[in-house]
N, C-alpha and C positions, 0 to 999 in steps of 0.2 A: 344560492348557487352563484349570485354575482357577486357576492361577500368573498367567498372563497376561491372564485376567479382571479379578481382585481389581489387576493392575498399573494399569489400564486404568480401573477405579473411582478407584481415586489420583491418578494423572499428568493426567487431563482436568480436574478440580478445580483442582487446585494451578495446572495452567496457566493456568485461567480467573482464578482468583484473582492469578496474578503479572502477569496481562494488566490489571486494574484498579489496579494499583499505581501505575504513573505518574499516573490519576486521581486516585487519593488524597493522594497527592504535592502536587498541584498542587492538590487543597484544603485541604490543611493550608497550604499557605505561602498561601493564599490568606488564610484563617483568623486567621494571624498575621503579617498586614501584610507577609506578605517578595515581593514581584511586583515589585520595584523601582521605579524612577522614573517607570515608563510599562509599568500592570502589563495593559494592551487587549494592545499588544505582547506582553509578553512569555508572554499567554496563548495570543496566536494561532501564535507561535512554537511555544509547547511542544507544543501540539498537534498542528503541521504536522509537526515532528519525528517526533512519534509515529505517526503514519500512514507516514510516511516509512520509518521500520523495521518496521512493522508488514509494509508490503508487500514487504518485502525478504526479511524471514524467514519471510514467503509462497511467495518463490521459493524459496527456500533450502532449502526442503522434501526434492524430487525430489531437486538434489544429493544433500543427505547424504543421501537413502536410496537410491541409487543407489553411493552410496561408502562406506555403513557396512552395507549388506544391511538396514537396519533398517524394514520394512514398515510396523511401527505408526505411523512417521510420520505416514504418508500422511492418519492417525485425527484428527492436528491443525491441518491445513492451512486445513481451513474453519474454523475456529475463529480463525485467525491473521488470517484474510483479510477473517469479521466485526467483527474488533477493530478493523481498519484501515479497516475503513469507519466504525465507531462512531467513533475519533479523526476521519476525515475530518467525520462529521456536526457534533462541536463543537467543528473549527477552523471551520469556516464559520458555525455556530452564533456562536462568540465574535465572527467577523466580522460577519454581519446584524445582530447583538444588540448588541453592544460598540460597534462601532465604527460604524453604519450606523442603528441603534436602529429596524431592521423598515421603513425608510422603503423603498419599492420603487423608487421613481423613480431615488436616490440610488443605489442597488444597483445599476439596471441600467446608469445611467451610468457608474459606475466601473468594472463590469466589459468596457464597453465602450469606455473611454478610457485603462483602465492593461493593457498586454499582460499583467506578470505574474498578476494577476487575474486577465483572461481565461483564462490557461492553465491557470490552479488550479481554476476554474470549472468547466472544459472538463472536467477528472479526474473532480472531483467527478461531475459527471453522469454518465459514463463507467463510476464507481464502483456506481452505484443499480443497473442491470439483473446486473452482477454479481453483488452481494447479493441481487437479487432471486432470482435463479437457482440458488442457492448450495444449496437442498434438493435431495433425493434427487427428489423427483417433478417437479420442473423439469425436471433431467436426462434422464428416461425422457421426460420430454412433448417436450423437444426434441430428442432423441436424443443418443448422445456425441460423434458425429463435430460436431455444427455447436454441443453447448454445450463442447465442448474449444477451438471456432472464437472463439466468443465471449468466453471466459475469457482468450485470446491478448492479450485487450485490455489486461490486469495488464501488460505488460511497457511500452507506448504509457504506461501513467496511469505506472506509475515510473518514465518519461524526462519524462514532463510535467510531474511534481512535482518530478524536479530541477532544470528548465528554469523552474520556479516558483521555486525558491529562490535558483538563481542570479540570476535577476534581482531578486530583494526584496533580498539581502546585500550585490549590486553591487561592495563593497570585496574583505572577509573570505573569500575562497570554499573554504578548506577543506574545509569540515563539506559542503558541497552536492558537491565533488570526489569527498570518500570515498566521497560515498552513488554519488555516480559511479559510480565506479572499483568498490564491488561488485555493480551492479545491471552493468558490462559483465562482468564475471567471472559473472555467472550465466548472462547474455542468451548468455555467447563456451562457456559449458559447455554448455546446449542446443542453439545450433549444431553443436558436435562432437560430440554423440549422433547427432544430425540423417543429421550428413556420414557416420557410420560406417553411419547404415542404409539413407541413400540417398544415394551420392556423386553420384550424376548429377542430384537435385534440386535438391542443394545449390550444388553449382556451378553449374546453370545461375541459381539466384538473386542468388549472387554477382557473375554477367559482370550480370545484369539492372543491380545498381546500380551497376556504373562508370561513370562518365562516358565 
């Protein structure tokens, strides 16, 4: 038990610390002139990115502890899932700030005249009552059944975040694919937990969405 203690003093730290890494990254090259030609861009990129995996390796969690037996995970989930909001508050941040300079008018117009804005908007908000919720006493005040309900909404903000990115890249869509391609690899692994524990709800969800 004091093995697993003292691991647990360790691993939270170090994680915390690798999670402000790309922060620091991106003030150093900030620091030293390297943001390239158009560094508003390439700020609010890096950011967006970073939320992007942030909420991935939020999902990612349950998998691997469900396929390595490894419980402690579970210890760093919220931690993952703060961090992905903390990127989400200063892509939006670089955005009102950088590129909009706090004017509100300007703000609400764009967010209402360019779809993929809106839909990053849309996340963003989406993201707050998450965070807000994210302690222990939230949980007991809302109970598990309806805050497991409301946390459902992580999967909705990382389709709308890539539905954010494909349309800002428009060309290139790689990078917004992959995040694709493992946000359905997670979304298609809780399905089939789903289905093996309740086959008759799950299919009747499935006939739900056919056309």
């Amino acid at each position: 038990m004091e093995q697993k203690q003292r691991i647990r003093l360790v691993v939270k730290p170090a994680l915390f610390i690798l999670a402000l890494v790309p922060l620091a990254f991106l003030v150093y090259r900030a620091l030293n002139n390297d943001l390239g030609a158009n560094p508003i861009e390439t700020i609010n990129r890096y950011t967006g990115d970073w939320v992007l995996r942030f909420l991935l390796l939020t999902l990612a969690v349950t998998p691997l502890r469900r396929l390595t037996g490894w419980n402690a995970l579970l210890r760093y989930r919220r931690m993952l899932g703060l961090f992905a909001f903390f990127y989400a508050c200063l892509h939006f941040l670089s955005y009102a700030w950088l590129d909009q300079y706090f004017v509100l008018a300007d703000i609400v117009k764009d967010v209402a005249k360019r779809p993929y804005i809106t839909v990053g908007f849309a996340c963003f908000l989406m993201l707050i009552p998450l965070a807000a919720t994210s302690t222990n006493a939230m949980i007991r005040r809302l109970g598990a059944r309806r805050w497991q309900a409301l946390h459902r909404l992580v999967y909705l903000i990382g389709a709308g975040g890539i539905v954010h990115f494909l349309w800002l890249v428009k060309s290139d869509l790689r990078e917004p694919l992959i995040y694709g391609a493992i946000l359905t690899l997670l979304l298609g692994f809780r399905l089939w937990r789903r289905a093996r524990r309740e086959p008759g709800v799950v299919a009747a969800t499935v006939r739900q969405a056919l056309p």
